[in-house]
Structures are given as C-alpha cells and as structure tokens.
C-alpha positions in Angstrom: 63.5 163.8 -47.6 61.9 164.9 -51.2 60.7 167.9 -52.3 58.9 168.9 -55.5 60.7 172.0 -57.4 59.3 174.5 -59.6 62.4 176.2 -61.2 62.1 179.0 -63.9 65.1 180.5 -65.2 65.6 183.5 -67.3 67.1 183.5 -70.9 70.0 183.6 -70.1 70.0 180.6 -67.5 68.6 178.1 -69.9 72.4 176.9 -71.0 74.1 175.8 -67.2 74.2 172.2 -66.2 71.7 172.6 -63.6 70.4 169.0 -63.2 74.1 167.5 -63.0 75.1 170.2 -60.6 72.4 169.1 -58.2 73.0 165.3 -58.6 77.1 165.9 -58.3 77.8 168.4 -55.7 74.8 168.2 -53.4 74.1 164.0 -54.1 70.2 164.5 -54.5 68.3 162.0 -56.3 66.6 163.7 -59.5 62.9 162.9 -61.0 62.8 165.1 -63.8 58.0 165.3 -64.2 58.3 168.5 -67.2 60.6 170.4 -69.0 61.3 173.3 -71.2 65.0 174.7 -71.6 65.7 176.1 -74.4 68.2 178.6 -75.4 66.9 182.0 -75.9 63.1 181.4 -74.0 62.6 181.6 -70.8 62.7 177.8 -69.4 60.6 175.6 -66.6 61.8 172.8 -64.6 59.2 170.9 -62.5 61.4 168.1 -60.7 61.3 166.3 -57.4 64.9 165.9 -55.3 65.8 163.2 -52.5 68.4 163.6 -49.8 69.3 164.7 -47.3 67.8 167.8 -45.7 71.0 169.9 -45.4 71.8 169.2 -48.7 69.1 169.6 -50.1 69.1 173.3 -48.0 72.6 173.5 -49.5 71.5 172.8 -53.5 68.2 175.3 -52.6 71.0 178.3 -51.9 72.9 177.3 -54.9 69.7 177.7 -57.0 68.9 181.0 -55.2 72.8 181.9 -56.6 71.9 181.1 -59.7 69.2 183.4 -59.7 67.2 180.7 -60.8 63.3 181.3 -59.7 62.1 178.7 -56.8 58.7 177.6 -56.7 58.1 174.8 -54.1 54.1 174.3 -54.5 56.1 172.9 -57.9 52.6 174.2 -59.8 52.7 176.0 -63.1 49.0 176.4 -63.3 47.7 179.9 -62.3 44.3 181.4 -61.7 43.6 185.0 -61.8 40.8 185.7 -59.2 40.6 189.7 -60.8 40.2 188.0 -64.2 37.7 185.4 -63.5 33.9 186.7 -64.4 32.6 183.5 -62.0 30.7 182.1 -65.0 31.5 178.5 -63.6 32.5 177.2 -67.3 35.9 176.1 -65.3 33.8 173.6 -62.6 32.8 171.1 -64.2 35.8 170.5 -66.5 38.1 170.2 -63.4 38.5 166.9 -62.0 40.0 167.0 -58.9 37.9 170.4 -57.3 40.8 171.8 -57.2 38.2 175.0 -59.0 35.3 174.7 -56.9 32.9 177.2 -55.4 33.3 177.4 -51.5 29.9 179.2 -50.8 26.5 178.3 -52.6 24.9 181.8 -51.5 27.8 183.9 -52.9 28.4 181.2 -56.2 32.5 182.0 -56.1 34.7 180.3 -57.6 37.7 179.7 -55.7 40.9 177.8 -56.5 42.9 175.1 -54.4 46.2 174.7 -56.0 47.4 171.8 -53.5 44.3 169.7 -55.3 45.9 171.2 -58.7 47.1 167.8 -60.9 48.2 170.2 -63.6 45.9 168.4 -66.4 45.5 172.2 -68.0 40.9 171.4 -69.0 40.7 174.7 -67.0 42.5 176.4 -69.9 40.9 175.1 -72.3 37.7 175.8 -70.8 38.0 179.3 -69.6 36.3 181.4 -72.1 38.2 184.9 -70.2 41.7 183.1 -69.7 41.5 183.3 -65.8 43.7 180.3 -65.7 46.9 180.2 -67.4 50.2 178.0 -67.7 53.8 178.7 -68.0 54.1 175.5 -69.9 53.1 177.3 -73.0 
C-alpha cells in the first residue's frame, strides 16, 4: 500500500528525525517529492510511504503524537473561494483544469484539488491572491 503525506510541523518540530523514525520503527518505504525544515520556521513535508497497511496506521498515530499536522490530499496549493473576485485570470494559466468553471450561465470558478499538479501558474496569475502555497 502507498500513501501520499502532507506533513507540516510547527517550529519547534522542525529538529526530530522524522523521516528515519518512519523508515526504522514502522519499515515504510520513503519517497521524499518537497521539503522545507528548517529550524526556527514552520516546515512542510510532502512524501509518499509503502507498507504495509497496519504499519503504515501505526507510523500515521505516531505522527499524530508528534503533533505533527497530517494532510493526506498531500496538496499545499490552496484556493480561497471568499477571496476570488471570478475574473478568470487563473483559467487559462492552469494546465490540468484543476481551476475551471463548472457552469457557463453562472461563470464560477471552481477548484478541483485532486487535478491539482502543484505547478503554482495559479499564483502567479492571480491578481487578488485567491490561491496561495505553503511552500513559500
């Protein structure tokens, strides 16, 4: 079994051997995709893990323990529906329709964060700052 993680941990989380925790005493397979721990900042983790199910149940708890933040959509791209204006600047920059408009007559934009590959145009492009990252 693999799941992809979105782990965020607090300040004061940033110095603990996470990674090597989760290979040693659960046995998961590791594929670190992005990374920012650093001492003093709040820190990000997006990884996959492979195993079994029970351990990887098991490794999940310890996390939890940790009081390290799970996120298992493993996205740290986030759009603000009460912040977005509609202007549609966002659509044409995104290239998987992940931001998209559902209904012609009403013109909404809506957001599918399972089509979401992370590539950040929609930041760059959104003149309001509807969509946002925890990567910086």
């Amino acid at each position: 079994m693999t799941k992809k993680l979105l782990l965020l941990f607090q300040k004061n989380q940033t110095d603990k051997p996470i990674v090597y925790h989760l290979v040693k005493d659960y046995g998961l397979v590791v594929n670190i995709f992005r990374a920012k721990i650093t001492p003093d900042e709040v820190g990000y983790l997006v990884l996959g893990v492979s195993g079994e199910e029970q351990d990887i149940e098991k490794a999940l708890a310890f996390l939890k323990s940790e009081n390290i933040e799970i996120n298992e959509t493993d996205k740290g791209i986030r759009w603000d529906k009460d912040v977005c204006i509609q202007c549609g600047n966002c659509l044409s920059h995104c290239p998987t329709d992940s931001l998209f408009v559902a209904d012609r007559k009403s013109k909404r934009v809506e957001y599918d964060i399972d089509k979401c590959i992370q590539c950040l145009s929609c930041i760059e492009n959104c003149p309001f700052s509807a969509c946002s990252s925890i990567y910086f």
